[in-house]
C-alpha positions in Angstrom: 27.9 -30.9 28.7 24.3 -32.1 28.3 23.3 -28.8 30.4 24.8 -27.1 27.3 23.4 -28.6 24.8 19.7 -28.4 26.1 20.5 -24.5 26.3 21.7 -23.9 23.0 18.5 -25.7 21.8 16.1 -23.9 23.9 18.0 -20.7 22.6 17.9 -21.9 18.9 14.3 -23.1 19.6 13.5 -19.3 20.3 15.3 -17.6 17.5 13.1 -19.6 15.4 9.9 -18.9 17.2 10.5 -14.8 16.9 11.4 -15.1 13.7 8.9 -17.0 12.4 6.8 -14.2 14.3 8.5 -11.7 12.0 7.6 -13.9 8.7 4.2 -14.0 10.2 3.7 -10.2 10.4 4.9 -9.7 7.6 2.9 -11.5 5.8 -0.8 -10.0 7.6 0.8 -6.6 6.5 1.4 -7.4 3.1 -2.0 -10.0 2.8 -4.4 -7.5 0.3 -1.6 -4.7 0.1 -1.9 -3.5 -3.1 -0.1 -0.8 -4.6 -0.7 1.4 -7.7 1.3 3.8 -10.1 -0.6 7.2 -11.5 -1.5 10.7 -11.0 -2.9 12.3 -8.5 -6.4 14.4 -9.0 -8.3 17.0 -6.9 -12.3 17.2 -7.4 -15.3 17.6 -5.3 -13.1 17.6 -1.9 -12.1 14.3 -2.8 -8.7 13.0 -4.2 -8.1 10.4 -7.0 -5.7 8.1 -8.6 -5.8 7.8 -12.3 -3.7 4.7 -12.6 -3.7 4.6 -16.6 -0.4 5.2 -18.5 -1.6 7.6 -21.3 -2.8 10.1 -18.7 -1.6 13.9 -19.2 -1.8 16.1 -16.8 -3.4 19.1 -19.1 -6.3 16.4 -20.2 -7.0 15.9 -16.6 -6.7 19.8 -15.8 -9.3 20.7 -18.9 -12.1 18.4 -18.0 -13.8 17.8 -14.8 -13.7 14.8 -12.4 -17.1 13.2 -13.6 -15.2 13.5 -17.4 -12.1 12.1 -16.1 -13.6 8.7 -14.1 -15.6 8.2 -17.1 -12.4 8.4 -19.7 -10.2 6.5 -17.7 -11.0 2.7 -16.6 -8.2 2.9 -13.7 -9.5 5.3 -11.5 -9.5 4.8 -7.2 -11.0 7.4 -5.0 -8.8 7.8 -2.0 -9.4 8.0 1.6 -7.6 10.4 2.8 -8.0 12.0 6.4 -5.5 14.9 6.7 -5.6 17.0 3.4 -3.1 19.6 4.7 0.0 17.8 3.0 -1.7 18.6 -0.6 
């Protein structure tokens, strides 16, 4: 009986070592994640969020990039490798 008891610990022991190694991983994924809501902008070869809510997609079309970082304050340059799926 003792036999089974140290096994079901050393099993339970385990469980709790893996998933604490889950929690762990999780938590290196999500540490700086940061995510962001907007539209999407083409200029220079580059691509750009503007994150702000009163954004329109004909004031962003009508003006150029330089025009459109400096009217907006929520504005990220991404870093994209593969364009093709633009």
């Amino acid at each position: 009986m003792n036999r089974v008891y140290i096994l079901l610990t050393a099993l339970l022991f385990f469980i709790l070592l893996f998933y604490a190694g889950e929690l762990s991983q999780k938590a290196k994924i999500n540490h700086g994640a940061m995510t962001m809501q907007g539209m999407l902008v083409m200029g220079n070869g580059q691509i750009y969020l503007v994150g702000d809510d009163d954004v329109s997609k004909e004031e962003v079309e009508s003006v150029s990039i330089n025009e459109v970082i400096g009217r907006y304050g929520s504005v990220a340059k991404l870093d994209i490798q593969n364009h093709s799926f633009f």
